[in-house]
N, C-alpha and C positions, 0 to 999 in steps of 0.2 A: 474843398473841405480838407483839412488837415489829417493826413494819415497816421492812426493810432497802432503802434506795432503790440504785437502780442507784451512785450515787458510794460507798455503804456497801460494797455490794458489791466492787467495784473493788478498795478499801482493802484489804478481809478476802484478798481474791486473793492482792493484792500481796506481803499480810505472811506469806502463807501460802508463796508460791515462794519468797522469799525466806530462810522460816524453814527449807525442805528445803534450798534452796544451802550454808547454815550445817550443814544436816546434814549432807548429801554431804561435803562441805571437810572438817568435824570427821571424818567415818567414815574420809575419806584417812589424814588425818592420824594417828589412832591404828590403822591399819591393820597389823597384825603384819605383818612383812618372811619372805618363804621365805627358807630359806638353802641352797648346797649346799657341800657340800666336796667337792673330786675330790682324790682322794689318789694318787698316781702310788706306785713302789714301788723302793728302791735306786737313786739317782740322786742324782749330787754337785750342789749348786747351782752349781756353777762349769760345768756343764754347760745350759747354757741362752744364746740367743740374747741376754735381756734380762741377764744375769748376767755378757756381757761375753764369751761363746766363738761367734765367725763362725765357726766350723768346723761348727759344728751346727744341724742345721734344726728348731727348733722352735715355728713358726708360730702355733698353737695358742697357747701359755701368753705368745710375743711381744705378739701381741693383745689377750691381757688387761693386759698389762702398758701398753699405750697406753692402755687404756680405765680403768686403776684404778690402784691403789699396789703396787708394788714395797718390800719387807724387807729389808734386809741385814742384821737380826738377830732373826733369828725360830730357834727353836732348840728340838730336843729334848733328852730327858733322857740318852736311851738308843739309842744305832746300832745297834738291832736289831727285828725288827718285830715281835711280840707287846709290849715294853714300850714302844715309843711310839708304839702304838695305843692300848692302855689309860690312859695321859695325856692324850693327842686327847678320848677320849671321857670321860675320869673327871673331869679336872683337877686329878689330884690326881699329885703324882710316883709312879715306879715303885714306888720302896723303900715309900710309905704305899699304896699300892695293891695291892701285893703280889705283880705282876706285874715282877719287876726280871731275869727268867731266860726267856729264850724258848721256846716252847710250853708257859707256865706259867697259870695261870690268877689273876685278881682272886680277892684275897679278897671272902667273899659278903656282907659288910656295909656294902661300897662302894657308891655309886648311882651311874649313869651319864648321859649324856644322855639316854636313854630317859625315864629317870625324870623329870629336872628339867625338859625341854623337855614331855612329855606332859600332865606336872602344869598348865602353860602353854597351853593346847589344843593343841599340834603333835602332828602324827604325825611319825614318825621311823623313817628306812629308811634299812635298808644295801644296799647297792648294786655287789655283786660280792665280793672278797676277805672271812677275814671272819680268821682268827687270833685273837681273843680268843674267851675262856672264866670263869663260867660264860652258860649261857643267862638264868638269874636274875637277873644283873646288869646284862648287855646285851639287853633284853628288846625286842627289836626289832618295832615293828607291822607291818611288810614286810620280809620280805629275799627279795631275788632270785639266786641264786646265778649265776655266771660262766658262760661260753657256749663253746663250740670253735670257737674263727677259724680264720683261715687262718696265724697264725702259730706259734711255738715256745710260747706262753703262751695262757691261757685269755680271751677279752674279756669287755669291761665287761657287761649286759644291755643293751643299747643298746633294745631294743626297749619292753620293759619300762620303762623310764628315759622313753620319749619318750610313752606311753600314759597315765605316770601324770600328767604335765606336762599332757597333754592334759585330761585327767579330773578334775587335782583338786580338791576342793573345800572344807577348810578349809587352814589355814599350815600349811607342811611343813618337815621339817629333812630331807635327804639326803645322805648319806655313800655318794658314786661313788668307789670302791675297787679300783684296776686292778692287775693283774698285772706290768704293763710299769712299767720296763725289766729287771725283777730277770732274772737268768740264770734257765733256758738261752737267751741269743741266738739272734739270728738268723745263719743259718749266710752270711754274705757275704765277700767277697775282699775282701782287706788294701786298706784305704787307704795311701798313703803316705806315712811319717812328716809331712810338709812341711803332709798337708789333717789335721791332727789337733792337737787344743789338749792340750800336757802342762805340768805343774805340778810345782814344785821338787818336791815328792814322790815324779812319777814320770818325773822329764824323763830318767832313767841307764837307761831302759824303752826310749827312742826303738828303738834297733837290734834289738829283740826281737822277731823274726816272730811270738813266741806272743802276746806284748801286743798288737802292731798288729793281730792279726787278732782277738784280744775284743776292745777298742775297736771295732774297725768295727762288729761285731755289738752290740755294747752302743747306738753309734750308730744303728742302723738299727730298734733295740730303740724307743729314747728317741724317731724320728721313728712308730712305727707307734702308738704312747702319744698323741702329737700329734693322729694323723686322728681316734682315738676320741675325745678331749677337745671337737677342730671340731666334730665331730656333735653332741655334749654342748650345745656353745654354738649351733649352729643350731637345736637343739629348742629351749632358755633364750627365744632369741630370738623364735621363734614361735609359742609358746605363753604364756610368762610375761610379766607384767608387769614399769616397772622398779624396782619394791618388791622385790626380789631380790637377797640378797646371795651372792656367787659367789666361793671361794676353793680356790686350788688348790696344794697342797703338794705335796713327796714325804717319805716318813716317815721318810729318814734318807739320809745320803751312801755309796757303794758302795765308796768309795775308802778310805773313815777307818773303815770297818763293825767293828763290835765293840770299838773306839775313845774314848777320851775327847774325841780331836782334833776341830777343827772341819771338818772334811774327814767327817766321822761325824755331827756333830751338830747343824750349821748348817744348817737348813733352808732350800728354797728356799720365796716364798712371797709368792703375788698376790692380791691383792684387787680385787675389781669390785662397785661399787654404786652405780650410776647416783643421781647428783642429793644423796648422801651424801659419797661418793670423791672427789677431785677427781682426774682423767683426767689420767694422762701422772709422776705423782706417785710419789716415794720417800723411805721415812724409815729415821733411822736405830735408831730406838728400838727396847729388846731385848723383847723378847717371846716366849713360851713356848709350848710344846701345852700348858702345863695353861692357860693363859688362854683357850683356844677357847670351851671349858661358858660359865665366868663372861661372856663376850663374847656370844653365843648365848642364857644366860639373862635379860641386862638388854636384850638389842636385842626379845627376847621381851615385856617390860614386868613381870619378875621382880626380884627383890629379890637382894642381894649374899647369896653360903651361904660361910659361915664353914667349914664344913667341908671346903673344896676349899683346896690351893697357889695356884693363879691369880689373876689379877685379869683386870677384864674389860680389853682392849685396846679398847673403842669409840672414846674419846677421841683414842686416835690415827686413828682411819679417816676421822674427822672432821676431824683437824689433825696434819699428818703430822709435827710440831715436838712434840707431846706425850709424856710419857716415863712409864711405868709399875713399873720393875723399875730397883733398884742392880746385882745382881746374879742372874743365873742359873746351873745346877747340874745336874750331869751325874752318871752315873754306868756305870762299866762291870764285869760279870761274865761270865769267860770259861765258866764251867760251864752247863751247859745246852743244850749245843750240841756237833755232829758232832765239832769239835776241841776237847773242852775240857780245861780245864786250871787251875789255882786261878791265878789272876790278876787278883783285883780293884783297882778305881780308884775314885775320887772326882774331882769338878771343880767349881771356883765360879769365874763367869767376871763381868768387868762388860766397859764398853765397850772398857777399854783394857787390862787384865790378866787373867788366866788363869792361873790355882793349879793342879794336880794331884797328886792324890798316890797311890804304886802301892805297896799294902800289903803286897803280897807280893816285892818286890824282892830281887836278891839281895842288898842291901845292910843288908836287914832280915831277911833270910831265918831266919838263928838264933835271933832272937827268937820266930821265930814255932813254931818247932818244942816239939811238947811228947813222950808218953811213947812212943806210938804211934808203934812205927819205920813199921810202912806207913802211917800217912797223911804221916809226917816225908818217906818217898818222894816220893810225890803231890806236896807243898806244894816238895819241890825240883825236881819235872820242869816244876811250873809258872813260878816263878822264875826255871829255867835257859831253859826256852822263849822268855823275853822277858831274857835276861840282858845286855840292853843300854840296860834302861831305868830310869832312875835309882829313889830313890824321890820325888824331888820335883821338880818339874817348873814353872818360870814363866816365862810367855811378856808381850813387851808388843804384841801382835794390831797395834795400828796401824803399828807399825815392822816388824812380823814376822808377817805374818796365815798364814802356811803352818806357823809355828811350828818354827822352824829353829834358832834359838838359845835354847838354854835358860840362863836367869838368874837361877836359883833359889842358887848356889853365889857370886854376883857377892854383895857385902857391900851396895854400895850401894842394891842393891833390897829390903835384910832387911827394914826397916820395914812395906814393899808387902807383903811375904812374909807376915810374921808377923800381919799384919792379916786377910789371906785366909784363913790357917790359921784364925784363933778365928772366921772368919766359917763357915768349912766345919765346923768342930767342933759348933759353934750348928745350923746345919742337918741337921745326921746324927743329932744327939740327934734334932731337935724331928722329924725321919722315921721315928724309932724304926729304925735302920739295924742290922744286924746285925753289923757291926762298932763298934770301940770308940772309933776316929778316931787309935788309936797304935799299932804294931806289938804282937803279942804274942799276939791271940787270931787263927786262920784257918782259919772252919770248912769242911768238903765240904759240899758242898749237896745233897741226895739227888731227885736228878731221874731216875726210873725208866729211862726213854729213853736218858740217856746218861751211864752212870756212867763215872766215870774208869778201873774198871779193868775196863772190858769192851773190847777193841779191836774196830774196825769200818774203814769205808774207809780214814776220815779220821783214825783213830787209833792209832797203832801202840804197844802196853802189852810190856812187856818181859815174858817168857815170867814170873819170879818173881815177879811183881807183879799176874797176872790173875789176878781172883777172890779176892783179898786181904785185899778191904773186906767189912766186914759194915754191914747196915745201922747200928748203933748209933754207927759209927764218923762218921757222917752229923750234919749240920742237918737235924733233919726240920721243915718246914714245913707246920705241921696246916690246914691250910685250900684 
C-alpha cells in the first residue's frame, strides 16, 4: 500500500471538503421550492389595501405585497366557484374541463395537480374549502377539512396547516382555501358612506342602508380572512425555509359574480418568493388560473404538458417586464345555480380590449327559439331577465377599466371588433364549447339541483310553467 505523508494527507482533506461545499451548493440549488396558494373566497380585487382601497384593512395580503409582486392582470375564466377552482387546479379552461356550471363536477379524464405535481415527488394538500368533484381527479394526499371559529363562516385548519410545516419532510404543494369573505357576513353596524370605497358600478348604492350595512359586513368579513392569512405567514416564517413559494388569490370578484365583467373575473393576486421575487414589485402581464399547474409544474423541474390551456407564468416572477398571453378568456353560464336562467356569455380580453358576446340576448332571442314552446318559455324568461344587455359588448379597459361605455355599435372600432370575434370563435371550437359561437342553437343544461322549472327561494317559475320540462328536453352532460 502506498504511503500517504502528512502534506498527501492535507491535500485529500482539502479536496474532499471542498468537493461536499460543491455538493451542498449544487443540492441548494436544485433543491425543489414548496409552494402554497391561500385562496380567499368572493372578494373584488379592488377591495384590498395594495389594489388602491384605504377604506379597508387588509394587512395580511398588504405585506405580502411589500415582500413579493403584485398582478393587475391575473384573471379567471369563470365568476363562480366550482369553475374557477377546477382551472386553478387543472389548467385547463372550464368549458375543456367540464366543470363550466357550479356544483358540477370535472370530467374524469382530466388530471389535476395532484396528479402532475405527485408524479414530480410533491405531496399535495388541500387545506380547508374543497367544491370540486370527482374524488378521482382531485386525488388529494391530505385534506383537512374547515374548523368552527368564532365567526359567520367555517376557518381555515390552522392547526393542522402549522403541524405539517412543522413535520414536513419531502416538497410540498398546499392549497389553504378559506371560506371568508364569501356571505353570510359578519353581522356589524353600518359604516358611513364617507369610510367605504364605491365604484362606478355601485356608487347610485351610496344612500342605501341595505348596501352600507353588507359592505360593512363584507368589510369585517375580508379583515377576519387577513388575521387567518397572518397566522399562515407566521407559521411560513418559522418553520419554512426561503425556498418557498407563497401566493394568495381570491377565486373570483363578489361584485361582477356570475359575470363576464372584470369586476367577476379579475383576480386579485400576490406573489412572495424570497431571493426569486423582487420585493416591493408589480407587472402588468396577463395571466391566468390555468397557468398556476403549468407554473407549479416547471418551478417542480417538470416538463411543458400540452394537454393543459396554460403556460407556465415563471418568467414573469422572475422579471416582472415579461409577458405570456395575447389574450385571455372568460366564460359565463347562468344555469346551475339558485337563480338560474339560460343566459350565456363568452369573453376574449387582451391588455387593452375586451370582446363579449351574450347569446341569449333579446336581440337574438328569436333566433334562438326552436319547436318546444316550453323551452321557447325558458330561453325568453332568461333573455328578458337580463333584457338590458346587448348582444355584443366592447370595452377599451384602459380608457374604461369599469367598463361603462360600450363600443361595440361605434363603426370605428369594427375592425378591433371583428378581430376579437374570429379570435373568440377559434377558442370555443378548440374548447369544444357547447355552443356554436352564432345565435341559433340554446340548450338547458340538465343540472338535477336546480332545474329551471322547479321554483325555490331564489326562483320564482310561473304557476304554467313548473314541471314543464322533461328531462329530454335537456343537454345532458354524460360525465
Amino acid at each position: 500500500m502506498k504511503h500517504i505523508t502528512y502534506q498527501n494527507r492535507f491535500s485529500w482533506i482539502l479536496i474532499s471538503l471542498l468537493m461536499g461545499i460543491c455538493f451542498v451548493g449544487n443540492a441548494k440549488k436544485v433543491a425543489k421550492p414548496n409552494i402554497i396558494f391561500y385562496l380567499a373566497d368572493d372578494q373584488d380585487i379592488y377591495d384590498y389595501g395594495c389594489y388602491g382601497n384605504d377604506y379597508i384593512k387588509t394587512p395580511a395580503v398588504d405585506r405580502l405585497a411589500g415582500e413579493g409582486m403584485v398582478f393587475e392582470n391575473a384573471f379567471t375564466a369563470q365568476s363562480i366557484c366550482a369553475p374557477s377552482r377546477s382551472q386553478l387546479y387543472t389548467g385547463n379552461y372550464p368549458l375543456k374541463n367540464g366543470c363550466f356550471i357550479n356544483h358540477f363536477r370535472t370530467k374524469p379524464d382530466i388530471k389535476s395537480v395532484t396528479t402532475y405535481l405527485g408524479d414530480l415527488g410533491y405531496e399535495v394538500i388541500l387545506a380547508g374549502k374543497s367544491h370540486v368533484q370527482p374524488a378521482s381527479v382531485y386525488n388529494w394526499d391530505l385534506e383537512w377539512h374547515s374548523v368552527e371559529g368564532r365567526g359567520p363562516r367555517k376557518d381555515i385548519p390552522l392547526d393542522s396547516i402549522q403541524a405539517y410545516f412543522k413535520n414536513s419532510k419531502k416538497p410540498f404543494c398546499m392549497f389553504i382555501t378559506s371560506y371568508y369573505p364569501h356571505a353570510e357576513y359578519f353581522d356589524e353596524p353600518s359604516k358611513p358612506a364617507d369610510s367605504i370605497q364605491f365604484y362606478p358600478f355601485n356608487e347610485d348604492k351610496k344612500t342605501d342602508p341595505a348596501v352600507l350595512k353588507r359592505i360593512s359586513g363584507y368589510y369585517r368579513s375580508v379583515e377576519e380572512d387577513n388575521i387567518h392569512l397572518a397566522q399562515v405567514l407566521q407559521y411560513v416564517d418559522e418553520e419554512l425555509d426561503d425556498n418557498t413559494l407563497f401566493i394568495y388569490s381570491a377565486d373570483h370578484g363578489v361584485s361582477g359574480k356570475f359575470t363576464v365583467y372584470d369586476r367577476g373575473l379579475n383576480v386579485p393576486f400576490v406573489a412572495r418568493w424570497p431571493k426569486v421575487i423582487k420585493a416591493g414589485s408589480r407587472t402588468n402581464a396577463l395571466i391566468h388560473y390555468t397557468d398556476v399547474v403549468p407554473t407549479f409544474i416547471e418551478m417542480a423541474g417538470g416538463k411543458a404538458i400540452r394537454d393543459v390551456d396554460g403556460k407556465s407564468f415563471l418568467p414573469v416572477l422572475k422579471d416582472e417586464s415579461a409577458e405570456i398571453h395575447e389574450y385571455v378568456y372568460g366564460v359565463q353560464t347562468n344555469q346551475g345555480i339558485l337563480a338560474a336562467s339560460v343566459f350565456p356569455a363568452r369573453m376574449i380580453r387582451s391588455k387593452k380590449y375586451k370582446y363579449i358576446r351574450n347569446f341569449n340576448s333579446v336581440e337574438v332571442l328569436d333566433q334562438n327559439f326552436g319547436d318546444n314552446t316550453y323551452v321557447n318559455a325558458f330561453l325568453s324568461i332568461g333573455a328578458n331577465k337580463h333584457k338590458n344587455m346587448p348582444y355584443e359588448e366592447l370595452y377599451d379597459i384602459e380608457k374604461d377599466p369599469f367598463e361603462q361605455n360600450n363600443l361595440a355599435q361605434n363603426a370605428s372600432y369594427d375592425a378591433i371588433k371583428q378581430k376579437l370575434v374570429v379570435e373568440l370563435k377559434r377558442w370555443m371550437k378548440e374548447q369544444g364549447d357547447i355552443l356554436t359561437g352564432e345565435p341559433g342553437y340554446m340548450p338547458l343544461i340538465w343540472t338535477q339541483k336546480f332545474l329551471l322549472d322547479h321554483p325555490r327561494s331564489n326562483l320564482s317559475v310561473h304557476d304554467s310553467l313548473v314541471n314543464t320540462l322533461k328531462k329530454e328536453d335537456y343537454l345532458i352532460l354524460d360525465y
